[in-house]
Each structure stands twice: as C-alpha cells, then as structure tokens.
C-alpha positions as CSV (number, residue, x, y, z in Angstrom):
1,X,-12.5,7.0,-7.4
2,X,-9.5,9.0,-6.4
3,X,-6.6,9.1,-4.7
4,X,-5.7,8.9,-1.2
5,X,-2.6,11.3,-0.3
6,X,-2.1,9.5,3.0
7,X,1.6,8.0,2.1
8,X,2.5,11.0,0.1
9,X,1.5,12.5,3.4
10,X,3.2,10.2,6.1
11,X,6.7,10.0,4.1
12,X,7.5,13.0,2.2
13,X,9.4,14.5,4.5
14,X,11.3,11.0,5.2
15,X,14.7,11.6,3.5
16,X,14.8,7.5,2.7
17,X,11.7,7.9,0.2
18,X,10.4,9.7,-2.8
19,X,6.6,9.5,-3.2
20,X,4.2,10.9,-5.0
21,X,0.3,10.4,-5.5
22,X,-2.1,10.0,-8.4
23,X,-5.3,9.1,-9.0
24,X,-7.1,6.6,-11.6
25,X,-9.9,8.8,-11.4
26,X,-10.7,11.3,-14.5
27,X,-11.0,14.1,-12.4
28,X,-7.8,13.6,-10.3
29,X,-5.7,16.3,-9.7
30,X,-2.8,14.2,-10.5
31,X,-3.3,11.6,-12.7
32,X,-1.8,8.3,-13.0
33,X,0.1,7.5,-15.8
34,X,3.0,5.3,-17.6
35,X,5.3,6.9,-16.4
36,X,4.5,7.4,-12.9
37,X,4.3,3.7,-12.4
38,X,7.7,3.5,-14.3
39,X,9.1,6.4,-12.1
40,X,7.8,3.8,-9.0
41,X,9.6,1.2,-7.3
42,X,6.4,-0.2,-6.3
43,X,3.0,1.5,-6.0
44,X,0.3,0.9,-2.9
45,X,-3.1,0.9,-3.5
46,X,-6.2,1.3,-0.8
47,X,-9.2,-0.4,-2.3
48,X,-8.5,-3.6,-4.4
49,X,-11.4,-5.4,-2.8
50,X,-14.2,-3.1,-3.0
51,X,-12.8,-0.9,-6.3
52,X,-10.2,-3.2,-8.2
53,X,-7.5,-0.5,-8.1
54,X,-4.8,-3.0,-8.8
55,X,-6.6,-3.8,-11.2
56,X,-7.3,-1.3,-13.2
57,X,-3.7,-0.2,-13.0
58,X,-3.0,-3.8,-14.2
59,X,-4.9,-3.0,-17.2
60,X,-4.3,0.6,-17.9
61,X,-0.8,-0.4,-17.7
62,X,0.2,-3.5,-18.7
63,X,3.5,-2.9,-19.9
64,X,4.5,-1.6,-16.8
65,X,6.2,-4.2,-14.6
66,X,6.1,-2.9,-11.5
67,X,4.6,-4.6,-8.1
68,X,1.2,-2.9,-6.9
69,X,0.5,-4.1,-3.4
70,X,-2.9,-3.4,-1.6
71,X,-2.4,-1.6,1.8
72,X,-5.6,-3.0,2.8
73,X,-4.9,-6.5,2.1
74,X,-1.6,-5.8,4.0
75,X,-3.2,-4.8,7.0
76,X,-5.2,-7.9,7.2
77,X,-2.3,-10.6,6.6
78,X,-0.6,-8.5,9.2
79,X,-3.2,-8.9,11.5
80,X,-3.5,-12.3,11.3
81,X,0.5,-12.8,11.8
82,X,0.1,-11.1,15.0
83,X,-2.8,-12.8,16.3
84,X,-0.9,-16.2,15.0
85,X,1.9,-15.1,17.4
86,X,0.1,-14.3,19.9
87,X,-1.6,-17.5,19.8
88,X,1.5,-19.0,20.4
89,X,3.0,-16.9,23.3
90,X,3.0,-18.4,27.1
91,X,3.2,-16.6,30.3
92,X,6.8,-18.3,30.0
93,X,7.8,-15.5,27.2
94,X,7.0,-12.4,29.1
95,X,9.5,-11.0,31.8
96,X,8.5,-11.4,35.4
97,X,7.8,-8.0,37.4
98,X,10.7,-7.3,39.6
C-alpha cells in the first residue's frame, strides 16, 4: 500500500490549504508519521474498505486525535444525497424554456 498524491496534487497550489502526502507503506517515499497527522487538521484516506487505511492509522497512531475521513466512503454518501434529491425534484422545480 502506498500513497495516493491526488489531493496533494489537486490543492497545492490553492492558497486556502496546506497539504502534504504520506504513505503507510514501508517503502513510501514519504512516510506517515506522528507528527504528520499532528501537523493535519484532518487526514483523507482512499481505501478504508478494501485496505483498512483508517485503520491502520487508528492504530499506528492512537494518540493522535485527529479526524481521518475516507474519500471513498464520501463519494458514496454523496451519491446517494444526490440521488435522494433527485428523487424528490418535480418538473415543478425546473425553470420553464422561454
């Protein structure tokens, strides 16, 4: 397991964040470590259901307070908020064409 640059990629030129990325592998280039995830905010994970991420940061770390939210996990309760919504809409809530 290692880990995925992809939100050290999207916002590190976005003046509103600082992010960094490690890994929990043993061969990451940057490794995780105390005080990474006391340097975080929060910290986003990609894989809690198929490789316990969250996890193992729980248990590498658990002195570290910190919330660790899964992005996939995210996606999907997002997904089902829309389609919720959408489920609710009429033709009544769409403009008319001019």
């Amino acid at each position: 397991m290692d880990r995925s640059r992809t939100a050290e990629d999207l916002y590190r030129d976005d003046p509103r964040y600082d992010v960094l990325s490690a890994g929990l592998a043993p061969f990451a280039m940057t490794p995780m470590s105390r005080e990474l995830m006391q340097w975080a905010d929060r910290v986003f994970v990609m894989c809690e259901r198929e490789e316990q991420h969250r996890t193992l940061l729980k248990m590498r770390f658990p002195d570290v307070d910190r919330p660790v939210i899964d992005l996939r996990e995210a996606e999907r309760l997002l997904c089902r908020l829309a389609a919720d919504s959408l489920r609710r809409l009429t033709l009544d809530d769409f403009p008319r064409g001019a």
